[in-house]
BAFITOR-846779 format. One line per 3 residues: number of its first residue (from 1); their letters; for each residue x, y, z of C-alpha. Coordinates in nm, 4 decimals. Example, Ala and Ser with C-alpha at 12.3 -4.5 7.8 and 13.67 -1.06 7.14 Angstrom:
residues 2
1) AS) 1.2300,-0.4500,0.7800 ~ 1.3670,-0.1060,0.7140 $
***
This chain:
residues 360
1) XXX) 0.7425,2.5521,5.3563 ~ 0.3728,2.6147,5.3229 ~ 0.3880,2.5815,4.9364 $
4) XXX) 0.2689,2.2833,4.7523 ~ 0.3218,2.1461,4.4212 ~ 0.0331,2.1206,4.1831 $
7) XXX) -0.1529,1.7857,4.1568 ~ -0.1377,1.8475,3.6892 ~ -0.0314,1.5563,3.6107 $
10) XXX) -0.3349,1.3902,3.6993 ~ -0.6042,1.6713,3.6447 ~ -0.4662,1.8596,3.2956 $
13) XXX) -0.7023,1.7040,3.0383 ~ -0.5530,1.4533,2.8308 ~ -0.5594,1.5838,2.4520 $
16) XXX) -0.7169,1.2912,2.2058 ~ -0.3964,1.1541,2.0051 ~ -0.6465,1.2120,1.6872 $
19) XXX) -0.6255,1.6098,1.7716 ~ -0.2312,1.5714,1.8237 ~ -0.2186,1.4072,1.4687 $
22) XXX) -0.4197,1.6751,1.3197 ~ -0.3018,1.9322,1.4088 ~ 0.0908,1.7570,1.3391 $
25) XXX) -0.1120,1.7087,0.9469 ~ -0.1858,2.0823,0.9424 ~ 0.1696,2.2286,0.9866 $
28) XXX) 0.3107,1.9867,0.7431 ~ 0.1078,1.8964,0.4506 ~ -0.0367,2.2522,0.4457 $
31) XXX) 0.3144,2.3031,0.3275 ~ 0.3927,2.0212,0.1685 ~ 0.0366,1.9729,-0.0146 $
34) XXX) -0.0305,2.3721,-0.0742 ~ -0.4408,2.4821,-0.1550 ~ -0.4729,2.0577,-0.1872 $
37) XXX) -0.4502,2.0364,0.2045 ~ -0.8498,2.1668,0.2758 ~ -0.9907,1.9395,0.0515 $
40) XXX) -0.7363,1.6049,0.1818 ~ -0.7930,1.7010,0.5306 ~ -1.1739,1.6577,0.5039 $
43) XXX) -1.1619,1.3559,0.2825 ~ -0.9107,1.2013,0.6026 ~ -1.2054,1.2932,0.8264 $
46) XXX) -1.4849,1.0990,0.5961 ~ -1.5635,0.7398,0.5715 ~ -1.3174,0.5779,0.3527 $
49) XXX) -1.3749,0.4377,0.0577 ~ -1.2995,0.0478,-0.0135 ~ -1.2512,-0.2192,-0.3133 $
52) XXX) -1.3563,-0.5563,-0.3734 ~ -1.0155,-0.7417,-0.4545 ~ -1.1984,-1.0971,-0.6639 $
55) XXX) -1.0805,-1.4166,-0.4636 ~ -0.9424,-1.6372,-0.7973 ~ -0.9240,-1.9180,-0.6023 $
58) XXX) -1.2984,-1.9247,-0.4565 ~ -1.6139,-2.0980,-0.6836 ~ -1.7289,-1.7231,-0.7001 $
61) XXX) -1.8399,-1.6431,-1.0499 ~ -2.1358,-1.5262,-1.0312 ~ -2.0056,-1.1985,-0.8188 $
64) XXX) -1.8484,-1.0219,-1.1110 ~ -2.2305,-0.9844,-1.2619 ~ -2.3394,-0.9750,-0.9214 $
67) XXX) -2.0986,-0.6199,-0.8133 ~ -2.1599,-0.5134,-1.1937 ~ -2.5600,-0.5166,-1.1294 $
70) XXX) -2.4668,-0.2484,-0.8245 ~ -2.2725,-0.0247,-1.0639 ~ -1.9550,-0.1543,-0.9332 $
73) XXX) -1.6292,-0.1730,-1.2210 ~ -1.2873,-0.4029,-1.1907 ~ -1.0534,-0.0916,-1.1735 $
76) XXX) -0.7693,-0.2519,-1.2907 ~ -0.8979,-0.4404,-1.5981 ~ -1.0857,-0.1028,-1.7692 $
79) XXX) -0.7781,0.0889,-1.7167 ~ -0.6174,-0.0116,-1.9749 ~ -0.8858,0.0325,-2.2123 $
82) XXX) -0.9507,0.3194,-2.1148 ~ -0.6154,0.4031,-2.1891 ~ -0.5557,0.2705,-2.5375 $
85) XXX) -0.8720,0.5495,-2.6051 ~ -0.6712,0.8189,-2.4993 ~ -0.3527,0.7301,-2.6488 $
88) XXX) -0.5601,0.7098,-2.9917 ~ -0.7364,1.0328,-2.9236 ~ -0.3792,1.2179,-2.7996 $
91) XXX) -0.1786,1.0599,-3.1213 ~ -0.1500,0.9354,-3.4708 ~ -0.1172,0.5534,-3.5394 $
94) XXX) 0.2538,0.6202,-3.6343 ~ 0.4115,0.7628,-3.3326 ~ 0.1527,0.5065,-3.0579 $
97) XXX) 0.4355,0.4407,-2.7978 ~ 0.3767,0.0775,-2.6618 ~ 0.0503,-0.0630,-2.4705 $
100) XXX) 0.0324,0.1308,-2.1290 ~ -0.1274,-0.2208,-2.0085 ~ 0.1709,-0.4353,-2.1171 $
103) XXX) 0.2752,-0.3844,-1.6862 ~ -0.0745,-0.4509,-1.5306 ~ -0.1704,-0.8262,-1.4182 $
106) XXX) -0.4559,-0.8905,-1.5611 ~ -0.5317,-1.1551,-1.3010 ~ -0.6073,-0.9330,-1.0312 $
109) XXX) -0.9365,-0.8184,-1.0361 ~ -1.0661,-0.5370,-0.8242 ~ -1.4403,-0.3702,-0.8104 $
112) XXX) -1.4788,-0.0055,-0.7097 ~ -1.8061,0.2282,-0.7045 ~ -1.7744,0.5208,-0.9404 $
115) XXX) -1.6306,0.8261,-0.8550 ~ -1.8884,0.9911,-0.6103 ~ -2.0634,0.6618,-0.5013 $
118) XXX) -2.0311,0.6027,-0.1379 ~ -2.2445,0.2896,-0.1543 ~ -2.0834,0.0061,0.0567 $
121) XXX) -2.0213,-0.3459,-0.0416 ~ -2.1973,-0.6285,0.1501 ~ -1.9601,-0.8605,0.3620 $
124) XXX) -1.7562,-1.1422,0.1802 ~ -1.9429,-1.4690,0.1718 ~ -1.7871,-1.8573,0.1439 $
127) XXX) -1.7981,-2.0854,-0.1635 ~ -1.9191,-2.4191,-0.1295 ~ -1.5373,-2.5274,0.0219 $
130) XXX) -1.5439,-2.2109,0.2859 ~ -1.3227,-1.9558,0.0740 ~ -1.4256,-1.6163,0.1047 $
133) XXX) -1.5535,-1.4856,-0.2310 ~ -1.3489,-1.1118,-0.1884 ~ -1.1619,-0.8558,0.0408 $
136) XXX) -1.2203,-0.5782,0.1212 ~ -0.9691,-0.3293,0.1056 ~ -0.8360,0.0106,-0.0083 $
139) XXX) -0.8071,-0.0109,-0.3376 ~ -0.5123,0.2577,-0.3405 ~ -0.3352,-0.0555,-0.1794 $
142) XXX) -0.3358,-0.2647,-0.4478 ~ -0.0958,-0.0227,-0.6486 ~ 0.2228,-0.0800,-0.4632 $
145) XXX) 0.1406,-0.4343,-0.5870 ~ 0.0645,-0.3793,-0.9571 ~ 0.3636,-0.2045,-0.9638 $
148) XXX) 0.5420,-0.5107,-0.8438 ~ 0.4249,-0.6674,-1.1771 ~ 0.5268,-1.0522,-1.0416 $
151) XXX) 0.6060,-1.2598,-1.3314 ~ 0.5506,-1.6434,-1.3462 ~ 0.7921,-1.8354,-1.1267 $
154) XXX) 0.8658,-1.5440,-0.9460 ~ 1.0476,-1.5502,-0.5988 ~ 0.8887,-1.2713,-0.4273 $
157) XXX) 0.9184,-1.1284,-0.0973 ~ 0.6701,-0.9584,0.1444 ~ 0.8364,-0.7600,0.3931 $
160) XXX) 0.6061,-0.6213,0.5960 ~ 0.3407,-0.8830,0.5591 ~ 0.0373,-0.8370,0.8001 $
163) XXX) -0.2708,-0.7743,0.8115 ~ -0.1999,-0.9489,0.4535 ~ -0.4467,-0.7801,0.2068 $
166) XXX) -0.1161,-0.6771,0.0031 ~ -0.0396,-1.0385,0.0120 ~ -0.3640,-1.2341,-0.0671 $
169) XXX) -0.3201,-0.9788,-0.3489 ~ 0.0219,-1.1090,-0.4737 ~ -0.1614,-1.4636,-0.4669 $
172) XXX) -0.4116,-1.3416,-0.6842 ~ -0.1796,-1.3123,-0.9551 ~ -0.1411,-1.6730,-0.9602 $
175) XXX) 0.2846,-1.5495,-1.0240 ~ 0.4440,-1.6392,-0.7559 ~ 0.6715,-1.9447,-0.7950 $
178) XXX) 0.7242,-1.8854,-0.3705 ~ 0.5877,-1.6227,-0.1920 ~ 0.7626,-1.5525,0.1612 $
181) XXX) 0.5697,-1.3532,0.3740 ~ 0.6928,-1.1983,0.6859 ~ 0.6152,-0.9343,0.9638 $
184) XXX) 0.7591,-0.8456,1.3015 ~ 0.4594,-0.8886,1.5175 ~ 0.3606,-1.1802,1.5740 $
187) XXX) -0.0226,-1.0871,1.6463 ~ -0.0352,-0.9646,1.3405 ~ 0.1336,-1.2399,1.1705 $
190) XXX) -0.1930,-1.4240,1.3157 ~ -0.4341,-1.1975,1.0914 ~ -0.2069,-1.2914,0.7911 $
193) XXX) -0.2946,-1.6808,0.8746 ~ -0.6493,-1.6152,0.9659 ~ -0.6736,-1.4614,0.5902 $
196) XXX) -0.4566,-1.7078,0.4502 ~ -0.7038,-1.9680,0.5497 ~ -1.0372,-1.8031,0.4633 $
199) XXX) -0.9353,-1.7363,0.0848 ~ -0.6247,-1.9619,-0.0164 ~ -0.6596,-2.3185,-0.0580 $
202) XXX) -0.3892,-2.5244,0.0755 ~ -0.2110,-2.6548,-0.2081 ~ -0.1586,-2.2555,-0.2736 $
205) XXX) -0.0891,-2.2134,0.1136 ~ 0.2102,-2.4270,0.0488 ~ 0.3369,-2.2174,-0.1515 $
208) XXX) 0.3602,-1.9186,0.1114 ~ 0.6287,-1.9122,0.4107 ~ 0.4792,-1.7188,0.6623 $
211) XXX) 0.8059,-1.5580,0.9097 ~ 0.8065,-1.3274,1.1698 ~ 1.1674,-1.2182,1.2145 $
214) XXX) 1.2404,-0.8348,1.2194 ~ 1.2267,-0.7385,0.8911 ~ 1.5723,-0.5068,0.9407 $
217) XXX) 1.7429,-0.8003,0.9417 ~ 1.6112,-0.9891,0.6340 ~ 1.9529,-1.0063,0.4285 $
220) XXX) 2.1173,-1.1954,0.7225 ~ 1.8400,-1.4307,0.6672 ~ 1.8011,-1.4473,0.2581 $
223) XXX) 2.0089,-1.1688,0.1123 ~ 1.9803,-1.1471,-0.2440 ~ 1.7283,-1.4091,-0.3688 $
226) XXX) 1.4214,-1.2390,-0.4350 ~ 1.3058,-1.0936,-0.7673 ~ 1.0264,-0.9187,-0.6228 $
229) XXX) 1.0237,-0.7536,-0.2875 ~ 0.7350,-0.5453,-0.1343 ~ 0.8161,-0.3619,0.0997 $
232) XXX) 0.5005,-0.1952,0.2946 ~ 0.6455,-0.0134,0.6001 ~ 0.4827,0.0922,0.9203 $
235) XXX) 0.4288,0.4467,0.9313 ~ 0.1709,0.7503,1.0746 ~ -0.1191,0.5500,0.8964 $
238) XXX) -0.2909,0.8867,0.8096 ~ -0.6409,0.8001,0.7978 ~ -0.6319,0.5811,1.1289 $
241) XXX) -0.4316,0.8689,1.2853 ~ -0.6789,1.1285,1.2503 ~ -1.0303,0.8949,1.3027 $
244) XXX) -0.9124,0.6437,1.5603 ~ -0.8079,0.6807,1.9420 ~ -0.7197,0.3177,1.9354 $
247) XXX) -0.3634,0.1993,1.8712 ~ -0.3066,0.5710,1.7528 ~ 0.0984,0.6610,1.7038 $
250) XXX) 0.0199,0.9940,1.8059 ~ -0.0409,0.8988,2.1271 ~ 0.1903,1.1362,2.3811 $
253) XXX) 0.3692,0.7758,2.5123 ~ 0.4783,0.6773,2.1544 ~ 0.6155,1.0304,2.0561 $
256) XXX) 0.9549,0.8666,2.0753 ~ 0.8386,0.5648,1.8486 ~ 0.6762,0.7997,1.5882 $
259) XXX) 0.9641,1.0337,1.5450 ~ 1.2231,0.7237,1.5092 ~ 1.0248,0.5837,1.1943 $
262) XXX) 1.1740,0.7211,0.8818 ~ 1.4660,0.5838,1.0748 ~ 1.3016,0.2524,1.0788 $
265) XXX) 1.1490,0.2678,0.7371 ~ 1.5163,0.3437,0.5769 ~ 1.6180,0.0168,0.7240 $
268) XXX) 1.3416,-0.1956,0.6589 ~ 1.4139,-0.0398,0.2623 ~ 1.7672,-0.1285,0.2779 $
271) XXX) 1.6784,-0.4669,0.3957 ~ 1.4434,-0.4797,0.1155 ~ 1.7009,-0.3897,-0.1771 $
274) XXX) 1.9342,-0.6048,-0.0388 ~ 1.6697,-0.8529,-0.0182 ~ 1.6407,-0.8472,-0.4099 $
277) XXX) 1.8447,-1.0263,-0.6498 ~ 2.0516,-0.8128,-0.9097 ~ 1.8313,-0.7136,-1.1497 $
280) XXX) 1.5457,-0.7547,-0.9100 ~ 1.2642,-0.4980,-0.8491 ~ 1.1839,-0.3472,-0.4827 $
283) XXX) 0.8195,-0.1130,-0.4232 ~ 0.8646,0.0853,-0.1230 ~ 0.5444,0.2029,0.0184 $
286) XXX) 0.2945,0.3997,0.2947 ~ 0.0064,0.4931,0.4052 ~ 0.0807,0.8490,0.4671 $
289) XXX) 0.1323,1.1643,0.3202 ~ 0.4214,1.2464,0.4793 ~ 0.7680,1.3452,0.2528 $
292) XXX) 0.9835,1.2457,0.5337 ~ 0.8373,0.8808,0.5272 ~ 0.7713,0.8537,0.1344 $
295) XXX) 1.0671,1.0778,-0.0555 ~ 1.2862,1.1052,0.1790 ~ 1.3289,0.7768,0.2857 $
298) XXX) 1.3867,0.6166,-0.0644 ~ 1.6369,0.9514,-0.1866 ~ 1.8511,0.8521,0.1445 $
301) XXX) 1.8146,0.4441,0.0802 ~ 1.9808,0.5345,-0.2629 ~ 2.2388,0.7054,-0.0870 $
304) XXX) 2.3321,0.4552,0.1440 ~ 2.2886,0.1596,-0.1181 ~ 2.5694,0.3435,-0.2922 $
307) XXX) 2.7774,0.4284,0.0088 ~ 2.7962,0.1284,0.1902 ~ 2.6978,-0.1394,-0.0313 $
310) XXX) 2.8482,-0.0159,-0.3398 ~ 2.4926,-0.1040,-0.4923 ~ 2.3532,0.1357,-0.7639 $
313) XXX) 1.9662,0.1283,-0.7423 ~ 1.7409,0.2621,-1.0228 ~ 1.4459,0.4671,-0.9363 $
316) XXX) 1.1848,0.3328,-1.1919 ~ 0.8822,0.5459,-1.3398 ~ 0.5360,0.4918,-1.2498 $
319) XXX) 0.3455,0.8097,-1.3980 ~ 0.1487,0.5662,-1.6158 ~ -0.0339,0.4476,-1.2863 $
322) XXX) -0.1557,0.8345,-1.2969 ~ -0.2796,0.7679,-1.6620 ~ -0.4371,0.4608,-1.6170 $
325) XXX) -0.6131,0.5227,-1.2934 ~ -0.6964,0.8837,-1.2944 ~ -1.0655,0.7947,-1.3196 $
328) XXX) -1.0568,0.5922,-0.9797 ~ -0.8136,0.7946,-0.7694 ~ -0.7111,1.1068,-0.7149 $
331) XXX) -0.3096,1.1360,-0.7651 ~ -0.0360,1.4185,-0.6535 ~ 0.1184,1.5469,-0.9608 $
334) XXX) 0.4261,1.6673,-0.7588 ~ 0.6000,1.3946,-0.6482 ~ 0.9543,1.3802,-0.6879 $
337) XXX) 1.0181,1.0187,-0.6322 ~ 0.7097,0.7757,-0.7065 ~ 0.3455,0.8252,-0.7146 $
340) XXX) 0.0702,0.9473,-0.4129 ~ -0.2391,0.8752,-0.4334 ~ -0.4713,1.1917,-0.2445 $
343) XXX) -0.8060,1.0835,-0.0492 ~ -1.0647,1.3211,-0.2428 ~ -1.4635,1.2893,-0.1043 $
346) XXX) -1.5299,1.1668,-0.4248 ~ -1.2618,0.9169,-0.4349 ~ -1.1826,0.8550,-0.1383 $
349) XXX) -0.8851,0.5885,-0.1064 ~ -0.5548,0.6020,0.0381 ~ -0.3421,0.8125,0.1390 $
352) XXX) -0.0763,0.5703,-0.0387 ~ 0.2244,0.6281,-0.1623 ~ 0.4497,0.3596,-0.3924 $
355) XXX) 0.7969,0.4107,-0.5786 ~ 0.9310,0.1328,-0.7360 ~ 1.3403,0.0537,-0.7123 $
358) XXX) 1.5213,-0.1898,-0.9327 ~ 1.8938,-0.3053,-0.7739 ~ 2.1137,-0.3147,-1.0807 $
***
């Protein structure tokens, strides 16, 4: 009668969701990742590292010289060159297999520091007509959409649209015959205006259809018209996991939410391929390191392409992304499916994974 229950629910001190995703990194990519985990784990923990993706529509050019004066290299156009050096160096004339670059837009143009140069890029600034001059973003993110490799006239499809660096990016290739643009959240959907407005001009705007329907159901809305989809899915965001208490997925009331996404990223991928046209080319990608979200997902979306929709799907090969960019980031060389990019202190982008799918 006299006993009383304890008051813990109240008093038991509440652990920080960033020390709940921790210590959820530790017990699976020291597995997963091997003798790589140390150094990835305290590259997570460090200030990440960001690129200058060139606004092509803004009166900007004077910032090329500008970023160039401050050490600062477009990423995407030396890659190639850097490339054609090696092949030369690795083989004779006779046996050169064909231009690594032949698959890399040349329009987009991205500035990074050099490998071990943390210094930080001063805030975009507005042309004369109010269009901000860059973004800033991960670079690592702008893979998933070189790998897209839009072609002119392209229909292309962004899934999972906001914030929107991913598609101010597909802009930049000045490709896209129509762009559609869509993400669940409305909020967020906001952000993707906001930047649609401060660095696209409105005859370009025009272009875009900005949707927020639930991406799952996509094919009920357009099945099958897309050449190009991109499909960017939420998952544990890594980095923001283990730095930010903020919005963190980690947190002990969205346990449920967390453990139901490679649920939700499988369908969001199968709304994707059936998104695409046949003969049309999907990129499936994260911002984590986790095999459940990356590999996994995209082995089982073959599956079930096969099963259900009697769709065959072609995983497509991406290790020249490790060629070309091995001097800006640092890349997984096991990956079964796709490419990973590693945060390394002295590169210190993504995580971000990519694998590109064509529907045949």
């Amino acid at each position: 009668r006299h006993r009383h229950k304890e008051k813990w629910a109240t008093t038991a001190p509440r652990i920080p969701s960033t020390r709940l995703a921790l210590h959820h990194f530790d017990t699976s990519y020291s597995l997963h990742l091997g003798t790589l985990w140390p150094s990835v784990r305290a590259g997570l923990l460090c200030e990440q590292k960001y690129g200058a993706l060139l606004n092509n529509f803004a009166a900007a050019d004077h910032v090329p010289q500008e970023l160039e004066l401050l050490n600062a290299t477009d990423f995407v156009s030396e890659a190639p060159q850097k490339a054609q050096q090696w092949q030369q160096e690795m083989m004779t004339q006779a046996e050169m297999s064909p231009p690594l670059c032949a698959s890399i837009s040349s329009k987009i143009k991205c500035y990074t520091f050099p490998r071990g140069d943390i210094t930080r890029f001063r805030p975009a600034r507005p042309d004369a007509l109010g269009l901000l001059d860059y973004y800033l973003m991960d670079a690592a993110s702008l893979l998933p959409v070189l790998a897209l490799n839009v072609q002119p006239g392209d229909f292309v499809l962004d899934l999972c649209a906001a914030p929107g660096g991913k598609t101010l990016a597909l802009l930049q290739t000045g490709f896209c015959g129509h762009l559609a643009a869509n993400d669940v959240s409305v909020s967020r959907t906001k952000r993707l205006y906001q930047i649609l407005h401060s660095y696209v001009p409105r005859e370009v705007r025009d272009t875009v259809s900005v949707t927020s329907y639930d991406g799952r159901d996509w094919d009920q809305v357009e099945g099958g018209t897309f050449h190009k989809v991109l499909v960017d899915v939420p998952c544990t965001t890594d980095r923001h996991s283990a730095m930010e208490e903020d919005n963190n997925i980690f947190h002990k009331r969205r346990t449920k939410e967390r453990q139901m996404l490679p649920m939700l990223q499988l369908q969001l991928l199968m709304a994707g391929i059936l998104a695409a046209k046949p003969g049309g080319e999907v990129v499936y990608s994260t911002c984590s390191l986790s095999l459940l979200q990356n590999e996994c997902v995209v082995e089982r979306a073959l599956e079930v392409a096969e099963a259900q929709f009697n769709i065959s799907v072609h995983v497509e090969d991406l290790s020249h992304f490790r060629t070309l960019f091995q001097d800006t980031f640092s890349f997984f060389s096991d990956c079964r499916l796709g490419e990973l990019v590693l945060p390394h202190l002295t590169a210190n982008f993504g995580p971000m994974y990519f694998c590109k799918l064509r529907r045949m």
